[in-house]
MARFIPA-835711 format. One line per field, with one value per residue (C-alpha): x, y, z; residue in three letters. Coordinates in Angstrom, 3 decimals. Each point is the difference from the previous one (the first is absolute). Layout:
residues N
east c(X/...)
north c(Y/...)
up c(Z/...)
rest c(Ala/...)
This chain:
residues 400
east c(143.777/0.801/-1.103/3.329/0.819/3.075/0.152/2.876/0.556/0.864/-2.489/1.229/1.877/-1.537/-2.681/-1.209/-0.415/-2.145/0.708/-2.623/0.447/-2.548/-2.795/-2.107/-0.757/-2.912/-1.196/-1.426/1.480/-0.174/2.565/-2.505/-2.819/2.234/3.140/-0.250/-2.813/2.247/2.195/-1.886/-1.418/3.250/1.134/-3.370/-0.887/-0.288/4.037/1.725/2.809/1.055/1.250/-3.336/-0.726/3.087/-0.834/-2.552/0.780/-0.835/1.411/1.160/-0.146/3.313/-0.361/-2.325/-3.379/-1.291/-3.450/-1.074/0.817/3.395/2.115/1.481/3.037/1.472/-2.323/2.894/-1.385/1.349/-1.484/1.863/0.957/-1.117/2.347/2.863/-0.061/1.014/2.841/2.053/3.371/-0.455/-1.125/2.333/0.658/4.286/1.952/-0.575/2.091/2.889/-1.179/-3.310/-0.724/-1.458/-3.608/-0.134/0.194/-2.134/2.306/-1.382/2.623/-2.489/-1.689/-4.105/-0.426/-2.807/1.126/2.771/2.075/2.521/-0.214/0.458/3.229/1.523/-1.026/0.521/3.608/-1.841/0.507/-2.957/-2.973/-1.640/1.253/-2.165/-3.062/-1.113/-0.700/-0.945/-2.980/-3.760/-0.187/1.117/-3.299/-1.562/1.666/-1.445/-3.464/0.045/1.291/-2.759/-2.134/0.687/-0.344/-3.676/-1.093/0.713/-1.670/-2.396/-1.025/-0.550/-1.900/2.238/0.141/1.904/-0.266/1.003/-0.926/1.726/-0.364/1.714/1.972/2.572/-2.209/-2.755/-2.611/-2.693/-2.579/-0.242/-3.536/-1.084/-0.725/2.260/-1.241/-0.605/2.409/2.671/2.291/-3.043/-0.566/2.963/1.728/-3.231/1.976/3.178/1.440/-1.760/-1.828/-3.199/-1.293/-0.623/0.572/3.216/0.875/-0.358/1.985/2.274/0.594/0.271/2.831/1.550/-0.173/1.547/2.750/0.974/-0.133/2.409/2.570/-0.865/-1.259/-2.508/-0.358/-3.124/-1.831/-1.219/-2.609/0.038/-2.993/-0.114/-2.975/-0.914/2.608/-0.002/0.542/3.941/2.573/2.840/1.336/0.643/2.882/2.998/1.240/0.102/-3.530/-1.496/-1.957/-1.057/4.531/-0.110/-2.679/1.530/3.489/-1.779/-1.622/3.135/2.339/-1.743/1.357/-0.323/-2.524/1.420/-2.852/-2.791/-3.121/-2.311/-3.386/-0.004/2.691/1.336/-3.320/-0.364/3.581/-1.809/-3.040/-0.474/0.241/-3.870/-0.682/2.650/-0.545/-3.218/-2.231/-0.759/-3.088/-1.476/-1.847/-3.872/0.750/3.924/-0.884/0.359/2.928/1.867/3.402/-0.165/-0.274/-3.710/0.692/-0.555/1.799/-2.034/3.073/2.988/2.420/2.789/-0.187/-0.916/3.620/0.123/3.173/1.052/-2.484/-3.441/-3.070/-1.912/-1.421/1.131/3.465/1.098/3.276/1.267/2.956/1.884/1.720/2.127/0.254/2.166/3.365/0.778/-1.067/-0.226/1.343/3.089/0.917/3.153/2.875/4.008/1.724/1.391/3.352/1.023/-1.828/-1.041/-3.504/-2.700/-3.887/-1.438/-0.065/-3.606/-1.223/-3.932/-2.098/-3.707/-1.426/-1.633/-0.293/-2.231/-2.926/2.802/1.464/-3.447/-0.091/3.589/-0.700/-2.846/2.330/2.564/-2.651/-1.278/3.552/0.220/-3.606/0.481/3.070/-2.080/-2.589/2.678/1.420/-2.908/-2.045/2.379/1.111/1.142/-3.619/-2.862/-2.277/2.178/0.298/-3.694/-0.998/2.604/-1.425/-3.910/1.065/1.233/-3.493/-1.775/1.630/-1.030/-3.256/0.078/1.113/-2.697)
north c(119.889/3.701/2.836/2.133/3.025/1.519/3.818/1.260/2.930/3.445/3.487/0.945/-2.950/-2.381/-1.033/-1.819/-3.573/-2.770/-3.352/-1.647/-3.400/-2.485/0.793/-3.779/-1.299/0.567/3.733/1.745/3.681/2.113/2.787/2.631/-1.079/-1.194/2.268/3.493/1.330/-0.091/1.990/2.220/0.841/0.549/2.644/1.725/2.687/4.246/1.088/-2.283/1.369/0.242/-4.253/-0.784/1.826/-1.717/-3.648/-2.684/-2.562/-3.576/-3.158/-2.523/-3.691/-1.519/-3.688/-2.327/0.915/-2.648/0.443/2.261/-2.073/-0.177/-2.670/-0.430/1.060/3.676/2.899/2.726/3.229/3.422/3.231/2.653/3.152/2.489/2.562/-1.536/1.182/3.322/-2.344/-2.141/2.402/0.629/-3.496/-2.030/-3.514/0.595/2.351/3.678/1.779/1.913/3.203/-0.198/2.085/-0.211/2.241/-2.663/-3.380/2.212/-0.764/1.118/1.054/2.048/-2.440/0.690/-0.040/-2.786/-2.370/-2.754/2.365/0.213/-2.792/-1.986/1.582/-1.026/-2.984/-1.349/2.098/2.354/3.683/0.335/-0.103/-1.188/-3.336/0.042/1.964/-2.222/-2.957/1.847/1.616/-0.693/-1.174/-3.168/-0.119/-0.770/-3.514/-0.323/0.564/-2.539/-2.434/0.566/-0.209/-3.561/-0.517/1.412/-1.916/-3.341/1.390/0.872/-3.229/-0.842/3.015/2.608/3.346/3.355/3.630/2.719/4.076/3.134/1.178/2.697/2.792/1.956/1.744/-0.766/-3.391/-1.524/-1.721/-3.500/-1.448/-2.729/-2.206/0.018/-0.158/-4.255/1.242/1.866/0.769/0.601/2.744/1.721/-0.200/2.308/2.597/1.689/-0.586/-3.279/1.712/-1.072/3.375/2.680/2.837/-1.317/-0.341/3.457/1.410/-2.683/1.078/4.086/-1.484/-1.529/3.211/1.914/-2.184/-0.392/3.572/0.630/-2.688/-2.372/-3.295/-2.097/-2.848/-2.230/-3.537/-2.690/-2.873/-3.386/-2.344/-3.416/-2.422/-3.212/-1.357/-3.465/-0.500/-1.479/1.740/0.437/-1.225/0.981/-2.903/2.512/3.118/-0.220/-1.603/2.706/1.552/3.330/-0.024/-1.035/2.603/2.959/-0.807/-0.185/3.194/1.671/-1.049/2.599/3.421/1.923/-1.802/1.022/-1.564/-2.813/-0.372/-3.647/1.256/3.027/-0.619/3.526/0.776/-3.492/0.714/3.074/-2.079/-2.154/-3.946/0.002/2.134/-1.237/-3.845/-1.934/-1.958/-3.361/-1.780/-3.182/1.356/-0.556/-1.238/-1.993/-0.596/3.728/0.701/-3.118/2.288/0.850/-3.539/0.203/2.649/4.134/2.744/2.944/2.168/0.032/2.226/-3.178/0.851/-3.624/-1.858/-0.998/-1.705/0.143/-1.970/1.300/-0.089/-0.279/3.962/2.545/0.436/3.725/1.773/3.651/1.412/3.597/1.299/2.961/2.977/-0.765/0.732/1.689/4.012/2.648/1.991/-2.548/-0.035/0.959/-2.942/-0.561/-0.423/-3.294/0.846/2.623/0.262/3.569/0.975/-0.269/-0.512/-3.474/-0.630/0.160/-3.318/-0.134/-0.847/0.068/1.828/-2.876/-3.775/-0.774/-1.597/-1.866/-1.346/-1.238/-2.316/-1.466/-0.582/-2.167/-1.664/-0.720/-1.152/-2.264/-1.651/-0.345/-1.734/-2.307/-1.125/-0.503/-2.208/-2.006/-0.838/-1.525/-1.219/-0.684/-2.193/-0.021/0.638/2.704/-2.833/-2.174/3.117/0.627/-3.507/0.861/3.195/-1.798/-2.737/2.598/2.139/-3.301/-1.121/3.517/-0.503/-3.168/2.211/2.146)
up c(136.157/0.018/-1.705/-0.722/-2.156/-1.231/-2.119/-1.984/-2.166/0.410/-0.034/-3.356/-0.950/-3.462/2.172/3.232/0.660/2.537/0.772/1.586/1.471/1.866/-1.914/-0.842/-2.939/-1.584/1.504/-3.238/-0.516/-2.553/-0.151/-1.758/2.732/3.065/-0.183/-1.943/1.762/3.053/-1.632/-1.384/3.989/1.097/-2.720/1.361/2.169/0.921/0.306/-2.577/-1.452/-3.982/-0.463/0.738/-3.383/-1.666/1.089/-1.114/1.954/-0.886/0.831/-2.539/1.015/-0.634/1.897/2.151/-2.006/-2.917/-1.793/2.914/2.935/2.739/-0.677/3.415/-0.891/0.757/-2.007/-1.333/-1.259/-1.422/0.015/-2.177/0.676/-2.961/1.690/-0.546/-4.114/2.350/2.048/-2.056/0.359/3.875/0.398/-2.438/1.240/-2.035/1.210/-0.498/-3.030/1.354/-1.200/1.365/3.116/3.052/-1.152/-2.904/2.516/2.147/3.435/2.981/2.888/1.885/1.880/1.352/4.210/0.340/-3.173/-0.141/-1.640/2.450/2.176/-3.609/-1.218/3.474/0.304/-4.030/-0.090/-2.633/-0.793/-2.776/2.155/-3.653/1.091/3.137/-0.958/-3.317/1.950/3.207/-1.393/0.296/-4.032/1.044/1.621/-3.748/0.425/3.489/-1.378/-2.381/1.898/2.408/-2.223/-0.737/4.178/-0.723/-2.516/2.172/2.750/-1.748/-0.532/3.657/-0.062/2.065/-1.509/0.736/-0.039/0.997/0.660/1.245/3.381/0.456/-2.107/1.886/2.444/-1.507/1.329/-1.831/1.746/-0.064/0.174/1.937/-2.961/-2.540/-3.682/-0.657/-3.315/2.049/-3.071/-2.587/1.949/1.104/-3.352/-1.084/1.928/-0.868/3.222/0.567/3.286/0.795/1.678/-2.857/2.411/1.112/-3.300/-1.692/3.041/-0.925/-3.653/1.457/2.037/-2.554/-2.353/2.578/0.783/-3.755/-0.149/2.635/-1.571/3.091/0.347/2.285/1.702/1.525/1.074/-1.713/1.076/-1.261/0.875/-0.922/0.214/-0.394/1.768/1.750/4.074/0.323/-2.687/1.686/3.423/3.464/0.376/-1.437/-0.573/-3.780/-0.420/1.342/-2.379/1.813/-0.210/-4.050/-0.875/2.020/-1.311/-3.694/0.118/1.520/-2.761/-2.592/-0.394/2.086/2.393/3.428/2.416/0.292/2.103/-0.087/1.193/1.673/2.247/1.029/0.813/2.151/2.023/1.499/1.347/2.600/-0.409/0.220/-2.662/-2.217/-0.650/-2.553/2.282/-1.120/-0.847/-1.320/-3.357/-0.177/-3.767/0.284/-3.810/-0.769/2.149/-1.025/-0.835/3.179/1.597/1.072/2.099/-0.040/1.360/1.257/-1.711/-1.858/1.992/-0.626/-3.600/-1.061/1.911/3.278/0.954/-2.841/-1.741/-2.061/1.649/-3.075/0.438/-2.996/0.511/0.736/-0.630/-0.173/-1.314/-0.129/-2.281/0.212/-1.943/-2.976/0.077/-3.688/0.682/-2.936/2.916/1.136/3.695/0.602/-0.726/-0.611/-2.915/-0.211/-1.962/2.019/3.483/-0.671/1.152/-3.453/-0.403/-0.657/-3.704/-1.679/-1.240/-1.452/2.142/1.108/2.406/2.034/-1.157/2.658/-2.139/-1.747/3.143/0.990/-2.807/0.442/3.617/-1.419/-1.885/2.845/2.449/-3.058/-0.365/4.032/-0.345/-2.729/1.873/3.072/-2.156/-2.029/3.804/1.276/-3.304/-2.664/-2.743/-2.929/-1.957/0.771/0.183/2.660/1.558/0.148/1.443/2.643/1.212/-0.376/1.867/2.679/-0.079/0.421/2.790/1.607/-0.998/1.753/3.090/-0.633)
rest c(Unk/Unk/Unk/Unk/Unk/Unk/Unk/Unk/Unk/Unk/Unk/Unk/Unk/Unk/Unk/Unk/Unk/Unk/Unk/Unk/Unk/Unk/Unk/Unk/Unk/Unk/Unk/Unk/Unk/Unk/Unk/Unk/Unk/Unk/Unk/Unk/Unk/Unk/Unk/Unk/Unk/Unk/Unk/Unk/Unk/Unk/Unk/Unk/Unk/Unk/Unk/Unk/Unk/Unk/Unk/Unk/Unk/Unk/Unk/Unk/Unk/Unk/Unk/Unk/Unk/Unk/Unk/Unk/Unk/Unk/Unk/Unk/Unk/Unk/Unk/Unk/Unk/Unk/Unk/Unk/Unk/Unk/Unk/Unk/Unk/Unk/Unk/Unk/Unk/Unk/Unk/Unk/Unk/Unk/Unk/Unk/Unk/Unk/Unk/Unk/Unk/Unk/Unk/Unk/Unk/Unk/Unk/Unk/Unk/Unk/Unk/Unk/Unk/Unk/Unk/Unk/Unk/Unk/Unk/Unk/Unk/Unk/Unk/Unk/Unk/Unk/Unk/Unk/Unk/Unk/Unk/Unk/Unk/Unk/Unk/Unk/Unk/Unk/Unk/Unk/Unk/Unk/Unk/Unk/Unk/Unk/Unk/Unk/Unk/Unk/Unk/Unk/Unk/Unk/Unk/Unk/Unk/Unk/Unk/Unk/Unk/Unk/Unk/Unk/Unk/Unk/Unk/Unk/Unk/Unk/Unk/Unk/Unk/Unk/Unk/Unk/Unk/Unk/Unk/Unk/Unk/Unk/Unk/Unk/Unk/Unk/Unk/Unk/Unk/Unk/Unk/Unk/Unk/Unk/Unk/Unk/Unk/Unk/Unk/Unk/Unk/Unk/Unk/Unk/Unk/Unk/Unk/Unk/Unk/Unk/Unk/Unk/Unk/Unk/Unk/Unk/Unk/Unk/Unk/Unk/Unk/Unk/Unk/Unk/Unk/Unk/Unk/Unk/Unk/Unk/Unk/Unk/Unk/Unk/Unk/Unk/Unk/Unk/Unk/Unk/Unk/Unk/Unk/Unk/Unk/Unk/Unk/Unk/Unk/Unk/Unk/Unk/Unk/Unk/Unk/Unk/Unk/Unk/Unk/Unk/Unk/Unk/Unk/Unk/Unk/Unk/Unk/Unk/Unk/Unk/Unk/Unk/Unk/Unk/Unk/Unk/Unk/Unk/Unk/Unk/Unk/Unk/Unk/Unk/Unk/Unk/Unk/Unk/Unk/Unk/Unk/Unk/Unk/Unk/Unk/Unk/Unk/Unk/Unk/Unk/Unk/Unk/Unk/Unk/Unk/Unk/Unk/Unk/Unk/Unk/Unk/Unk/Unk/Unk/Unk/Unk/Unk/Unk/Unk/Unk/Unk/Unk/Unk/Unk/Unk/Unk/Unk/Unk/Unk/Unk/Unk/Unk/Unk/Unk/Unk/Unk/Unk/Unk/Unk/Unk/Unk/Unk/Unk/Unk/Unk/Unk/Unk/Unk/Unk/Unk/Unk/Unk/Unk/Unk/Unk/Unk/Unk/Unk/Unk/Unk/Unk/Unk/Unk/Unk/Unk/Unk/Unk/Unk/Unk/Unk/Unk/Unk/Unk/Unk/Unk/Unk/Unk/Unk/Unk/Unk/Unk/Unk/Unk/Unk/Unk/Unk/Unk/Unk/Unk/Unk/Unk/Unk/Unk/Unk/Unk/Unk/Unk/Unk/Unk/Unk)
């Protein structure tokens, strides 16, 4: 069994679609209770630009649900696009009327340093960067987000959650404390730039304001910690079943993600070998650590994988995101049609998306894990799946 997604659907197009396939039979969800309040988290957050004041977005269930419960079969929903009403002419699936012109289909031939403007147009044999720039952009995230949301629901059965909170704006850190809230997300999303240090966070938002008002845009880092994981997802055995390799590559694929840490590992590289690894130790109550094997870690500084493999701690994952790439005050660019020397064209856009890009790296850790379950544990029902993985923790136990 595998848990795989797929996305389609343009920024501005009629709207944005998930497949989701893998998913047992008989997992309860609820689109309203499962699946919008995803969405609604990731159209949150200080520094949002104007769509987030155009959008609604909810998903529709289209396949793979009956009377509340997955079917087995592949779950297809559609989230639309309200901006689109604004669209239809510049996004028209026939071709364009002769006498329309390029300010009506909105073509775009000054392409943005940092997007896949450019690098698109090449590569596709384009010369309307439009072409590139629909798909390319961080609203296909929405589908993302639902999709994982359907990855948290199953594990949320096994009882594995996820969360996440900001770290860092720009130049600006928030500190972390050494016990995270039990409710990770109930928490953060109580701040507009899902922080967990107040402080941090009002020099956070004067950032922001400042940056906005010089037409510029900002960057940051995101945490993701998951618990409740079991010992043994993943494997050590070959390069693709990695799953330290799956998650980074997961996280990396959203938009403008340019970096990932497990644990704190540029920190580690700096220490010494002693200071850097989790002693081991038989736990006084192997009942209470039975995630973990029966065994405790004085640490986490492996982020919850070693090898390859969890270790049954929470499992710890950073990501960066640059600055985004569509300025107020464009960089300095080429015209595509003629070569000349132009500014990049202006595109809305927020400011920083960084509590947004939180909750879709939930989501793509989510998908990664639900994989990594469906791997070792599944079949083709949530309760077959669920002897599975008890039959696993009691042979552990036995261990223990």
């Amino acid at each position: 069994m595998q848990f795989t997604f797929r996305t389609a659907g343009e920024s501005h197009g009629r709207g944005l679609v998930a497949m989701v396939e893998g998913v047992p039979a008989g997992l309860a969800l609820d689109v309203e209770r499962d699946i919008d309040p995803e969405l609604r988290r990731r159209q949150g957050g200080y520094g949002r630009g104007g769509r987030m004041r155009i959008e609604q977005d909810r998903a529709e269930l289209i396949s793979g649900v009956r009377f509340g419960e997955t079917l087995g079969s592949p779950i297809a929903m559609v989230i639309w696009n309200r901006d689109w009403q604004n669209w239809q002419v510049a996004m028209s699936h026939a071709a364009p009327p002769e006498d329309a012109d390029d300010r009506a289909l909105r073509r775009v031939y000054l392409p943005r340093p940092g997007h896949a403007d450019l690098v698109g147009i090449l590569k596709y044999d384009r010369t309307d960067a439009r072409d590139i720039l629909e798909r390319a952009s961080a609203r296909e995230t929405t589908a993302r987000v639902a999709a994982g949301a359907v990855a948290k629901r199953l594990l949320a059965e096994f009882g594995i959650t996820i969360g996440s909170h900001v770290v860092e704006l720009g130049p600006i850190a928030a500190r972390v404390p050494a016990e995270l809230p039990e409710d990770l997300n109930a928490v953060a999303d109580e701040s507009p730039l899902r922080t967990l240090d107040p402080d941090a966070e009002a020099k956070m938002i004067e950032e922001i304001d400042a940056a906005r008002q010089e037409g510029d845009t900002l960057g940051g880092v995101f945490e993701v910690v998951v618990r409740g994981l079991p010992v043994g997802l993943g494997s050590h055995v070959s390069w693709d079943r990695k799953l330290d390799g799956r998650l980074a590559q997961a996280l990396m694929s959203i938009q403008a993600i340019k970096g990932v840490e497990i644990g704190p590992a540029f920190d580690v590289a700096r220490r010494r070998g002693s200071r850097a690894h989790d002693e081991l130790d038989r736990a006084s109550n192997p009942v209470a650590y039975l995630r973990t094997g029966g065994y405790r870690r004085a640490s986490n500084h492996a982020g919850g994988l070693e090898g390859g493999i969890t270790t049954g701690e929470p499992l710890v994952l950073r990501a960066a995101m640059k600055p985004l790439s569509s300025l107020m005050r464009p960089l300095r660019s080429v015209d595509v049609r003629t070569g000349e020397p132009a500014e990049a064209v202006r595109e809305r856009s927020d400011v920083v998306a960084l509590p947004a890009a939180g909750v879709v790296g939930e989501a793509m850790v989510a998908i990664v894990l639900a994989d990594a379950m469906l791997e070792k544990f599944g079949g083709d029902s949530l309760a077959e799946m669920r002897r599975n993985f008890e039959g696993y923790l009691a042979r552990i136990r036995e261990r223990a």
